[in-house]
CHARMM internal coordinates of N, CA and C (Angstrom, degrees):
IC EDIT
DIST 1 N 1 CA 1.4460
DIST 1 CA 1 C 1.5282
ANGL 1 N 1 CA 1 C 108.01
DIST 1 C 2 N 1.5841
ANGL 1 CA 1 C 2 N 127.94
DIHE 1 N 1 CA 1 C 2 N 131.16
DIST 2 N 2 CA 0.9236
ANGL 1 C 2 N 2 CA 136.01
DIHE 1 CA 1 C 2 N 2 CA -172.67
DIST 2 CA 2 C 1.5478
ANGL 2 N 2 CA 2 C 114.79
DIHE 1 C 2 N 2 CA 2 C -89.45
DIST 2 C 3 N 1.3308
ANGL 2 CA 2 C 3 N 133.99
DIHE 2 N 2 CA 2 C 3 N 145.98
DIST 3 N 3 CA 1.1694
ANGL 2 C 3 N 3 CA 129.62
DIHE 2 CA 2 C 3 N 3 CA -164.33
DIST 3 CA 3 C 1.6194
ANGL 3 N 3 CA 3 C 115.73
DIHE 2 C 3 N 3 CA 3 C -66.05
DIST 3 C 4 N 1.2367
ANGL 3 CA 3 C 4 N 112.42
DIHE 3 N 3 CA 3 C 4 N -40.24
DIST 4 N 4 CA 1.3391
ANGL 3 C 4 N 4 CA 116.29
DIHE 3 CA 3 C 4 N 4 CA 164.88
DIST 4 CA 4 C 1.9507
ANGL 4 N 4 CA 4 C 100.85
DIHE 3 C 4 N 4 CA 4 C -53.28
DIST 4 C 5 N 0.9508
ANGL 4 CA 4 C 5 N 138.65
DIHE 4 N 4 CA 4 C 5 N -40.16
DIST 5 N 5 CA 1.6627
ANGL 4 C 5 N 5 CA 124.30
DIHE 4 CA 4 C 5 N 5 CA -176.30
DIST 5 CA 5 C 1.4553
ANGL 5 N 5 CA 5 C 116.29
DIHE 4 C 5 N 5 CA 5 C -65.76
DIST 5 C 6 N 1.2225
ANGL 5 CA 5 C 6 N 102.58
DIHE 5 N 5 CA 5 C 6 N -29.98
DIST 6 N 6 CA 1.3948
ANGL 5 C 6 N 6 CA 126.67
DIHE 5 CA 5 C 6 N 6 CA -162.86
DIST 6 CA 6 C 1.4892
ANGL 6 N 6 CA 6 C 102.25
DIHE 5 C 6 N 6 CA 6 C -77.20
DIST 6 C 7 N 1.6226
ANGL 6 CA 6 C 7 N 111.74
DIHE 6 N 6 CA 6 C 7 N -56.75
DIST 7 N 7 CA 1.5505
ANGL 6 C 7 N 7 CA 116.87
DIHE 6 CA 6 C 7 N 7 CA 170.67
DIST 7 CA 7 C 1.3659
ANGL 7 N 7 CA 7 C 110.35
DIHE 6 C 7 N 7 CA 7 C -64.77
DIST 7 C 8 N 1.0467
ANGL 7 CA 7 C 8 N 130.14
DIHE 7 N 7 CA 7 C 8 N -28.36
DIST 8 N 8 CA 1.4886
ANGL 7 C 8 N 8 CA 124.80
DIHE 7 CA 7 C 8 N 8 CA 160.56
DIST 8 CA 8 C 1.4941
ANGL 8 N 8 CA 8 C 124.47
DIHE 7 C 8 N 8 CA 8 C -59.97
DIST 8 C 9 N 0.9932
ANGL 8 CA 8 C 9 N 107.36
DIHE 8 N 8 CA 8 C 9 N -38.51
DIST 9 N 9 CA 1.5293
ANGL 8 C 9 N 9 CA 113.28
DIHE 8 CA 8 C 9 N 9 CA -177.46
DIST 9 CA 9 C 1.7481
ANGL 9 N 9 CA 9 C 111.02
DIHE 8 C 9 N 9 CA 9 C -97.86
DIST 9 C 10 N 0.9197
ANGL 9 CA 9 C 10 N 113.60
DIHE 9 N 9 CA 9 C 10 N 9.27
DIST 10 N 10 CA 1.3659
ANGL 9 C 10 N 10 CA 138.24
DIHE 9 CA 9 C 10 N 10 CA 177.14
DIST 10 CA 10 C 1.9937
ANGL 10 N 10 CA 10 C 107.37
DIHE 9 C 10 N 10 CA 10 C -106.70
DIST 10 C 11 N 1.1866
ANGL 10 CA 10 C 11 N 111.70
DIHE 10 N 10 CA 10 C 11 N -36.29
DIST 11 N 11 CA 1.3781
ANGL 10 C 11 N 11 CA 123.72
DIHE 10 CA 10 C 11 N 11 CA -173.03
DIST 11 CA 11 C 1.6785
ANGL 11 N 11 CA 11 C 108.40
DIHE 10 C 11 N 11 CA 11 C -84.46
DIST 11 C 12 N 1.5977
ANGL 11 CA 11 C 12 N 102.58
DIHE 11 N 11 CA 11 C 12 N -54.13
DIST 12 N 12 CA 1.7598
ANGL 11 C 12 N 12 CA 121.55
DIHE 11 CA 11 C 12 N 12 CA 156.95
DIST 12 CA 12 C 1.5764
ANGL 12 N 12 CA 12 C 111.51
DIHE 11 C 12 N 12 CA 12 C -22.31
DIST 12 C 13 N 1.4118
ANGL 12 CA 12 C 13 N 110.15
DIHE 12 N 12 CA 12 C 13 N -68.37
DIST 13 N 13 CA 1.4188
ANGL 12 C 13 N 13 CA 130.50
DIHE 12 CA 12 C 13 N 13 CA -162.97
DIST 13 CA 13 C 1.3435
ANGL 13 N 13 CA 13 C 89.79
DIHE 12 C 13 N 13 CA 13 C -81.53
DIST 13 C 14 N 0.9752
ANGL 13 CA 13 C 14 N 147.06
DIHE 13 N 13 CA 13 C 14 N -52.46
DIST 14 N 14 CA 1.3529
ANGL 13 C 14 N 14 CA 142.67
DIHE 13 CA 13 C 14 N 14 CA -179.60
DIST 14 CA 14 C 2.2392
ANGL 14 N 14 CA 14 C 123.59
DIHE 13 C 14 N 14 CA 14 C -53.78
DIST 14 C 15 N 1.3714
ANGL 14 CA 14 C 15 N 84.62
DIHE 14 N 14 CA 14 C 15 N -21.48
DIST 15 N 15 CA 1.0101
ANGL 14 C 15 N 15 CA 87.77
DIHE 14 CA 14 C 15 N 15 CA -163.59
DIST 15 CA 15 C 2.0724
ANGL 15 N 15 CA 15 C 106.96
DIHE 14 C 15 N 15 CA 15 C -101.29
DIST 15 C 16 N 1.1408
ANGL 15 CA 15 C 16 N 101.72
DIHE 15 N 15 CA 15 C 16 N -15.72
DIST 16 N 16 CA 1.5464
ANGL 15 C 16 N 16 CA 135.87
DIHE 15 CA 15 C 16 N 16 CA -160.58
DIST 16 CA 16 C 1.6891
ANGL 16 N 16 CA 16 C 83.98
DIHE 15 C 16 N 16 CA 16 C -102.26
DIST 16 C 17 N 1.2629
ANGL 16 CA 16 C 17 N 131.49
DIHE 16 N 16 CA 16 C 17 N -52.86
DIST 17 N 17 CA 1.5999
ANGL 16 C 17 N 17 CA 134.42
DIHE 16 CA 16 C 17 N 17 CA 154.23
DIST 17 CA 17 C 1.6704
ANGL 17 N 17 CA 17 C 110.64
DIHE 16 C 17 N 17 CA 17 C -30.63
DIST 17 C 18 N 1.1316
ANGL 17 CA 17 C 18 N 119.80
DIHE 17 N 17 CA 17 C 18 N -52.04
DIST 18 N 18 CA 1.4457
ANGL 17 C 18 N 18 CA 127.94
DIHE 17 CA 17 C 18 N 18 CA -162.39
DIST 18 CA 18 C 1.4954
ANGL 18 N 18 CA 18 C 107.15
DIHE 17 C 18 N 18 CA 18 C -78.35
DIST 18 C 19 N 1.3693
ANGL 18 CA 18 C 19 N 103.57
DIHE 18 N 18 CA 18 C 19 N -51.74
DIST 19 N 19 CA 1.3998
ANGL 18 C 19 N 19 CA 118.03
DIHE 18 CA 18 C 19 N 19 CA 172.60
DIST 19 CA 19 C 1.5935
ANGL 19 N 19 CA 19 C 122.97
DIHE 18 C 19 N 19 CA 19 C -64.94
DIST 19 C 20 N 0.9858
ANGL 19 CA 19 C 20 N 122.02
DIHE 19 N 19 CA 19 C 20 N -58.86
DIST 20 N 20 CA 1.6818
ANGL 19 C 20 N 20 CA 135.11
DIHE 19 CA 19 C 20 N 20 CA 170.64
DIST 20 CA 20 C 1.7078
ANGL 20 N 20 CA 20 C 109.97
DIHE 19 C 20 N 20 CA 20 C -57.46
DIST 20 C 21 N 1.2006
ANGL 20 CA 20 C 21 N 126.08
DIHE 20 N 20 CA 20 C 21 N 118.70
DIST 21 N 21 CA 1.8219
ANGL 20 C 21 N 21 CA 82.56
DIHE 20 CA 20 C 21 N 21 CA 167.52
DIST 21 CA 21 C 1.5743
ANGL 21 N 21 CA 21 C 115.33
DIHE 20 C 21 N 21 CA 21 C -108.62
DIST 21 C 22 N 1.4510
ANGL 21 CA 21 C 22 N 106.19
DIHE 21 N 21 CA 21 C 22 N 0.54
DIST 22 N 22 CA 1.6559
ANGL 21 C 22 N 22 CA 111.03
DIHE 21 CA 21 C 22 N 22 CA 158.03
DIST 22 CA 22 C 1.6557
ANGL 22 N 22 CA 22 C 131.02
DIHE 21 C 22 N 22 CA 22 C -71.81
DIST 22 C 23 N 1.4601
ANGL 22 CA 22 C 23 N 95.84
DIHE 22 N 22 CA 22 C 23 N -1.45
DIST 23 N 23 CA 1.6951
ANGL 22 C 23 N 23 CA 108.67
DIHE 22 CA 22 C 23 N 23 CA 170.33
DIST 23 CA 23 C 1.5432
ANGL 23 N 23 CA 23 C 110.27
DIHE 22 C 23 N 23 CA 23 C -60.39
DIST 23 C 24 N 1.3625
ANGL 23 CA 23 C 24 N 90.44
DIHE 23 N 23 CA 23 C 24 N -41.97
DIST 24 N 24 CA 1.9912
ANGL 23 C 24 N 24 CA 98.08
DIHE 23 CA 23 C 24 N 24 CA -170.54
DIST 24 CA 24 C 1.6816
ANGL 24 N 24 CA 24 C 93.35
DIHE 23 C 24 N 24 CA 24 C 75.62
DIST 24 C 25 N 1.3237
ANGL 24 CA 24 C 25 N 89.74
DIHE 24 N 24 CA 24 C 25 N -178.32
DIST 25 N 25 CA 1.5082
ANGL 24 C 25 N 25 CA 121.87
DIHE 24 CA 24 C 25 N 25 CA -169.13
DIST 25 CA 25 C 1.3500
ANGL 25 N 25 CA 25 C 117.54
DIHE 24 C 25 N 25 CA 25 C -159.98
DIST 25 C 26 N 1.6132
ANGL 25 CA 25 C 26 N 127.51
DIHE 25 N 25 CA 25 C 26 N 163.58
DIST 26 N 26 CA 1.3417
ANGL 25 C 26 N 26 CA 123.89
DIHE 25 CA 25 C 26 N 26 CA -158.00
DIST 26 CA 26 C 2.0076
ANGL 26 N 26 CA 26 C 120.85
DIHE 25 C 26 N 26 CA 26 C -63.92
DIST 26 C 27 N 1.8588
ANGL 26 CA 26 C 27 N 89.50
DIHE 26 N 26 CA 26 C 27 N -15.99
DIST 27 N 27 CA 1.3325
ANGL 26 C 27 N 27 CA 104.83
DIHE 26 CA 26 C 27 N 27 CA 171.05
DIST 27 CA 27 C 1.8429
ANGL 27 N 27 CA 27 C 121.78
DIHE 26 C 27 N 27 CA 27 C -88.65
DIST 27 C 28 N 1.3186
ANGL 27 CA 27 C 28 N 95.96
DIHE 27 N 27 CA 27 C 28 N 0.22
DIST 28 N 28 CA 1.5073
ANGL 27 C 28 N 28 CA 92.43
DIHE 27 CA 27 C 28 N 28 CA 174.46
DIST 28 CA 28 C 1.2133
ANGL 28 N 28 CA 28 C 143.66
DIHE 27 C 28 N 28 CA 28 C -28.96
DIST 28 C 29 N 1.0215
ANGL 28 CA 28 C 29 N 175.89
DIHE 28 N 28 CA 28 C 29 N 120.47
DIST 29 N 29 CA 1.8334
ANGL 28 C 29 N 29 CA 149.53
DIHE 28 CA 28 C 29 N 29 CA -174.81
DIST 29 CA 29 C 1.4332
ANGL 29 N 29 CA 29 C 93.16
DIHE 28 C 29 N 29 CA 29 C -102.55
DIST 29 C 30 N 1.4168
ANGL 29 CA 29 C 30 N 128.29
DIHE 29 N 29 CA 29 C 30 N 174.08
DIST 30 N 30 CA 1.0847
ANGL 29 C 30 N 30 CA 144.29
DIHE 29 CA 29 C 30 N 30 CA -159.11
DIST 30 CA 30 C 1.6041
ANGL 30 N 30 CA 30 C 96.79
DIHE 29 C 30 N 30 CA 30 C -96.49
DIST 30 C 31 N 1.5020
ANGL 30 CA 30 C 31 N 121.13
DIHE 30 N 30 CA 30 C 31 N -50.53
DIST 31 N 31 CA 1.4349
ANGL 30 C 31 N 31 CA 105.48
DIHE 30 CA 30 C 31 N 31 CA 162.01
DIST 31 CA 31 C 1.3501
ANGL 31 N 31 CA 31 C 129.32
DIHE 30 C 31 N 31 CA 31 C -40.30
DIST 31 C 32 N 1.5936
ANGL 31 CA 31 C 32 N 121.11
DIHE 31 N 31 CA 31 C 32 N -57.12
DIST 32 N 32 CA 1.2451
ANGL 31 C 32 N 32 CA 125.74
DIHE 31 CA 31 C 32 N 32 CA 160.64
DIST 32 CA 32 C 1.5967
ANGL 32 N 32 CA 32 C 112.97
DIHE 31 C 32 N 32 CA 32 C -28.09
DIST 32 C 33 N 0.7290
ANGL 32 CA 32 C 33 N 119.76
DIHE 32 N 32 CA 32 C 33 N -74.67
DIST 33 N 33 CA 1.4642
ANGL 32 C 33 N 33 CA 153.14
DIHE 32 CA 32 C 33 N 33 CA -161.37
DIST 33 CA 33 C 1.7981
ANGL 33 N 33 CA 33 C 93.15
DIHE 32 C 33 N 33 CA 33 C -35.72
DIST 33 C 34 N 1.4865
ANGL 33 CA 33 C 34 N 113.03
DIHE 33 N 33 CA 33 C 34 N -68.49
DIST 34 N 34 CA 1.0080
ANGL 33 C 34 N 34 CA 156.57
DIHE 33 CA 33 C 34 N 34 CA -165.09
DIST 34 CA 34 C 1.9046
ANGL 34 N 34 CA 34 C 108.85
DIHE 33 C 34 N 34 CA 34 C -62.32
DIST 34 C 35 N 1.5344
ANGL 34 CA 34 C 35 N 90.32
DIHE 34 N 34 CA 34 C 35 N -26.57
DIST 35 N 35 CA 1.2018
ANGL 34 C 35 N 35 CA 85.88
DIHE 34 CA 34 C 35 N 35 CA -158.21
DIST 35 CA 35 C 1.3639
ANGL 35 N 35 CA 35 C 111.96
DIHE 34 C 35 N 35 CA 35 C -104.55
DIST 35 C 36 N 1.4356
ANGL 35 CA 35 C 36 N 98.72
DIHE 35 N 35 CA 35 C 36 N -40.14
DIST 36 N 36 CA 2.0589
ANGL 35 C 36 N 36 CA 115.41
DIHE 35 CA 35 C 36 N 36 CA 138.22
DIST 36 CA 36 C 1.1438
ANGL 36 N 36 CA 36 C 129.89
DIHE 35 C 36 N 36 CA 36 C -28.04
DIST 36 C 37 N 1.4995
ANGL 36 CA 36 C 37 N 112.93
DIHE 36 N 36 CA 36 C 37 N -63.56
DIST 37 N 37 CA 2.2113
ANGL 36 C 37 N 37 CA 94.89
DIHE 36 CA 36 C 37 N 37 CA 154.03
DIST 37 CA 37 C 0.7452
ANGL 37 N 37 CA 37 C 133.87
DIHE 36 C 37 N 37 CA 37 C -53.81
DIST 37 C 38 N 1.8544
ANGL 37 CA 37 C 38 N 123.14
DIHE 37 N 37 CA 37 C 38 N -41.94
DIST 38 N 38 CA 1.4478
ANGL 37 C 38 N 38 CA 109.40
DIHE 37 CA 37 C 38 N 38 CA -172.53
DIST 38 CA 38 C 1.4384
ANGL 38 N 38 CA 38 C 105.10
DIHE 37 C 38 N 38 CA 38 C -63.15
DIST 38 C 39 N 1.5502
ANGL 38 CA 38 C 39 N 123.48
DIHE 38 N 38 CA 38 C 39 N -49.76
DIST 39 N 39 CA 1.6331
ANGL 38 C 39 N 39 CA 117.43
DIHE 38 CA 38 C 39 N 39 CA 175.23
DIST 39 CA 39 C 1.2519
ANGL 39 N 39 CA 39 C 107.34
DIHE 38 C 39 N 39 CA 39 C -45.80
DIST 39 C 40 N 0.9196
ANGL 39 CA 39 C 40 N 154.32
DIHE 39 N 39 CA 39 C 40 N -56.95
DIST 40 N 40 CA 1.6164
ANGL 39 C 40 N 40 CA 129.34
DIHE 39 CA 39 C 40 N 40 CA -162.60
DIST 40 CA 40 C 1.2785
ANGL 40 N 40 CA 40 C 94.09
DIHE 39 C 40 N 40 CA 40 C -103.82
DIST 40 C 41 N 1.4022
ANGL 40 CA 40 C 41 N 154.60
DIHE 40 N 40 CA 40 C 41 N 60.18
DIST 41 N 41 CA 1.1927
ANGL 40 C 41 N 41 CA 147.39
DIHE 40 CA 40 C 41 N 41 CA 98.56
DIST 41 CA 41 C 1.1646
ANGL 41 N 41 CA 41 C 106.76
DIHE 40 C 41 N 41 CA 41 C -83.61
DIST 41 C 42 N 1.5270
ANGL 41 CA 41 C 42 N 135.30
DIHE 41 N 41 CA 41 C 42 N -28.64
DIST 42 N 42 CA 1.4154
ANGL 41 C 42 N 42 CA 96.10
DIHE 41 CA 41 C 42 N 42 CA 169.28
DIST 42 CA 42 C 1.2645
ANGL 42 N 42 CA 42 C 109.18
DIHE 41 C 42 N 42 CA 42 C -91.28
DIST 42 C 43 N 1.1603
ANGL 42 CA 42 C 43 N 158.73
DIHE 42 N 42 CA 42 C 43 N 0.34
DIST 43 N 43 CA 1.2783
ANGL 42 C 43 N 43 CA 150.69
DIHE 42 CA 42 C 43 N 43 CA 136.17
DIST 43 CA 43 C 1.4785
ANGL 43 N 43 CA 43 C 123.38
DIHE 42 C 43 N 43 CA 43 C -30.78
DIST 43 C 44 N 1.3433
ANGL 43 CA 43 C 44 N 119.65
DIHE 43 N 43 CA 43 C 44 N -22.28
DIST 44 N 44 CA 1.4595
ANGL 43 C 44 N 44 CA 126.05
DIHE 43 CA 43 C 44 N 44 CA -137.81
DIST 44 CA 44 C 1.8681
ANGL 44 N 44 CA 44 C 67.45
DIHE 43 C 44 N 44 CA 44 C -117.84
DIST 44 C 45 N 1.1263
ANGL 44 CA 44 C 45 N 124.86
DIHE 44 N 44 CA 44 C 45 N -73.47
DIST 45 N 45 CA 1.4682
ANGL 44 C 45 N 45 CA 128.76
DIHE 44 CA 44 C 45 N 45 CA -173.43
DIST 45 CA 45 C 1.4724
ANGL 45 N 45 CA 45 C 103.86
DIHE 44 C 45 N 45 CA 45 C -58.29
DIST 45 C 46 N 1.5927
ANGL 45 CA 45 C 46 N 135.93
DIHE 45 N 45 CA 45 C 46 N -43.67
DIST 46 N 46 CA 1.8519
ANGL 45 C 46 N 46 CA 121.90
DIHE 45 CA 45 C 46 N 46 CA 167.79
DIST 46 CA 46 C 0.9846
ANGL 46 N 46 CA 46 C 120.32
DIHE 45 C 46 N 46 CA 46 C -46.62
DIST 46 C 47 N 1.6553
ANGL 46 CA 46 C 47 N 120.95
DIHE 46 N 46 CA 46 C 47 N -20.06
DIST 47 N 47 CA 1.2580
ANGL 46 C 47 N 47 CA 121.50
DIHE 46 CA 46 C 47 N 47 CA -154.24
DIST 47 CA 47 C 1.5175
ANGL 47 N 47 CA 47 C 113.71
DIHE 46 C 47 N 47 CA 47 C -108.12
DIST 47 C 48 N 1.5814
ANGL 47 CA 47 C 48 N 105.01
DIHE 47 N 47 CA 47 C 48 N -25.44
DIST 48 N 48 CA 1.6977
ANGL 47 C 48 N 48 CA 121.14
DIHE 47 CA 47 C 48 N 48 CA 155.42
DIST 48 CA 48 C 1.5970
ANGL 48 N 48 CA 48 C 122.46
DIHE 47 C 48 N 48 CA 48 C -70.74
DIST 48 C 49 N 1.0564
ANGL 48 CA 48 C 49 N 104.69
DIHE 48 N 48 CA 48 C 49 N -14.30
DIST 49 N 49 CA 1.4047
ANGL 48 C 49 N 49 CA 99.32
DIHE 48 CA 48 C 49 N 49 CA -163.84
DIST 49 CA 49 C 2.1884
ANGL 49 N 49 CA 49 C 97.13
DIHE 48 C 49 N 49 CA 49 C -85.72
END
COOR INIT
IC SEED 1 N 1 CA 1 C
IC BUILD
C-alpha cells in the first residue's frame, strides 16, 4: 500500500469519525464506546416498535 492510499484511507476514516459520532475514534474510552451502542440500540428498537 502506497502512502498516498494510506493517507486516503486514513482521511476517509477520519472524516466518517467527525460525521458519525458512534464510529469513535482512537481516543475513545470503553465507557464512551459502550455507551454509544446502548443509545442507538435503543433508538434502533423506539423506532421499530
Amino acid at each position: 500500500m502506497s502512502g498516498a492510499e494510506r493517507y486516503n484511507i486514513h482521511s476517509q476514516l477520519e472524516h466518517l469519525q467527525s460525521k458519525y459520532i458512534g464510529t469513535g475514534h482512537a481516543d475513545t474510552t470503553k465507557h464512551e464506546w459502550l455507551t454509544n451502542q446502548h443509545r442507538d440500540t435503543f433508538c434502533v428498537h423506539s423506532w421499530s416498535s
